[in-house]
Structure formats: C-alpha cells, structure tokens
C-alpha positions, -999 to +999 in steps of 0.1 A: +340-427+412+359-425+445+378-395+450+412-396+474+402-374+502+362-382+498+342-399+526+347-434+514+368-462+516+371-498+493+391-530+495+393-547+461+407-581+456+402-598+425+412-629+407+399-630+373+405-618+338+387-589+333+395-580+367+430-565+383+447-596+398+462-570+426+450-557+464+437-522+456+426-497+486+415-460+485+417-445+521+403-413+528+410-391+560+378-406+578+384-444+567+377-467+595+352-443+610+322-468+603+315-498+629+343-515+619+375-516+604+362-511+569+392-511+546+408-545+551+406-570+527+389-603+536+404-624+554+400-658+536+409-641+503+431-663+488+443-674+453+412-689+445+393-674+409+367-652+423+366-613+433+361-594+467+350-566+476+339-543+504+336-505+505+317-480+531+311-443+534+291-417+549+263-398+532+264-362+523+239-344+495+244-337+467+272-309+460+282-310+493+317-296+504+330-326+509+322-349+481+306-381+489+304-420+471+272-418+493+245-389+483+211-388+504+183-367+485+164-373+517+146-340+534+128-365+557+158-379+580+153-412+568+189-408+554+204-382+572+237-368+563+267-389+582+247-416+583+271-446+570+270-475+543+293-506+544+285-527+509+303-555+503+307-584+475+319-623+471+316-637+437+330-671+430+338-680+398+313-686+370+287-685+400+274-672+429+279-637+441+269-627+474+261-591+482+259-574+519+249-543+531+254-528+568+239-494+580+241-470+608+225-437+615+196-443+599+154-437+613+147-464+638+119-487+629+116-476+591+115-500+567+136-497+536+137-512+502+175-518+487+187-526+453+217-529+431+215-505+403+230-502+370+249-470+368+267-445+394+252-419+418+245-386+406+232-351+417+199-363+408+183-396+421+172-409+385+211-409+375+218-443+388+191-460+364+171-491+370+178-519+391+207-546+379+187-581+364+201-608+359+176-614+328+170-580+316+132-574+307+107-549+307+080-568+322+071-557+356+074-593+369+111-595+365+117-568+391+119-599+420+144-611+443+154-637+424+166-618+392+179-588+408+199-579+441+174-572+467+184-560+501+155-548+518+160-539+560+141-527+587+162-506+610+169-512+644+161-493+680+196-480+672+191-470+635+215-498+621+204-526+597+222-552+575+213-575+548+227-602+520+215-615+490+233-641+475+224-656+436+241-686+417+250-661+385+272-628+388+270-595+379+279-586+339+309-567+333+305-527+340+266-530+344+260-530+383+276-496+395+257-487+428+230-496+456+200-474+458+181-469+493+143-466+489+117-455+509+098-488+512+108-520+510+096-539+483+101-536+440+100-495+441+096-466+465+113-431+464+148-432+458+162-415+496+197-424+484+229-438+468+262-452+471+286-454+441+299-492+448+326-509+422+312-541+417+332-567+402+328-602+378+339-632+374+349-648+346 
C-alpha cells in the first residue's frame, strides 16, 4: 500500500471495468526526486480501453522511519538504502501488457534478476510470494520469460539499469502486487528487495 507522506509516487490511468475510469496520483514530499519527472501520467493516454501505470520510490529497510513502497533486505550494498525504482505498466485491452523497470543507485557492474511477484512487500523477503505466471504450475519449467514478467539488468558504470518485458496476455485481477530484485539474474537468486507496485488489468 502507498502511504501519503511515504517515499513513493504513482500515476494511474485506467480504462476498463474492473478498473477506476479516473486519473489517480499519490505525491509524497520527495516525488519527482528520481531521474525524471515520475508522477505524470503518460502522455499518449487517451480514451482508448487499456490501463497505465507508472510509479517509483526510493528504498529504505524494513521498519524504517520513514516508511517505504520500496524495502531493501540487502546488507551487501547491492541495494542500498535511497537507491530508487521507477516501474511502470501498458496493458492494452484483452492483450499485451508491457512492463518497465528503471534504476539508480545501485552496485555498478552487478547483474540482477527481476520479477513480478504475486503479493505486496513485507518486513520479511518471503512476503511477496512467488513470481506472477501467466499459466500457473508447479513445474520448475514454467518459471521462464515467457510465462512470467522477467526483467533481468546488469547495472551500469553509474549504478543505473532499465528493462521491459512485454507479453500478448495481461495480468489477472489482484494477483501481480510487486517486483522483487534478486541477486542474480536468471529464474531465482536471493531476494535483495521489493517494491509494492499496483498493477492493473484489462478487461
């Protein structure tokens, strides 16, 4: 959940039933302290049935005085604290939902493994569940690119990264609810940290 006053910020624009038909933001004091300006709405949002999103903040651990959208269990500065997220989403409707990621702060040179998970960040780095499929399975082989949200990155000389997955399905009602950094890129890897993101559908 986003808290007013919390170091995030999210744009919402959404066109579809099951979805508010509004512009939504949540500003906090240090909105717009990312990169960019990271609580406008896109620009070529228009009437068109689909949903948009983009939201960003910076890290913090767990408990931390000012809460956080973003918690980094990292001890090893892979994720250090202020280091910030920008996550964003396009889903058309009844297909194709691209998702991008943009980083800054983080170790140069490391590479890190990325996913969508199913539920929200918590103290603990188990508490936002397993990764989003499209085709939910217990067999190892469905952990792939192709049935889940992959956005694996190596950072840069300057510690900043970026990716984007895009699929031709999207996301099931209230079952995608954050993105998970690992420690290596790839299917697993120690969860370093989270960002509480409100993914959207289209009907």
């Amino acid at each position: 959940m986003l808290l007013a006053g919390t170091l995030a910020s999210v744009a919402l624009t959404a066109f579809t039933a099951g979805t508010s038909d509004a512009t939504v933001s949540a500003d906090s004091a240090s909105a717009g302290s990312g990169p960019a300006d990271s609580a406008s709405t896109d620009s070529d949002s228009d009437s068109a049935p689909g949903y948009r999103m983009r939201t960003d903040a910076r890290f913090a651990p767990p408990g931390a005085f000012v809460p956080s959208a973003a918690v980094t269990y990292d001890g090893t500065g892979l994720v250090p604290p202020a280091a910030w997220i920008e996550v964003s989403q396009r889903s058309e409707e009844r297909g194709r939902t691209t998702v991008a990621l943009r980083v800054t702060g983080l170790k140069a040179g490391h590479a890190y493994g990325v996913h969508v998970h199913r539920d929200p960040c918590g103290a603990e780095p188990a508490a936002a569940g397993g990764h989003y499929q499209h085709r939910p399975s217990t067999d190892p082989a469905a952990a792939n690119p192709e049935n889940e949200v992959w956005l694996d990155f190596t950072a840069d000389d300057r510690g900043e990264g970026g990716a984007s997955a895009r699929h031709d399905w999207n996301f099931r009602r209230g079952e995608a609810a954050s993105v998970v950094l690992h420690a290596e890129p790839g299917g697993a890897g120690a969860r370093l940290a989270c960002f509480t993101v409100p993914f959207g559908w289209a009907g």
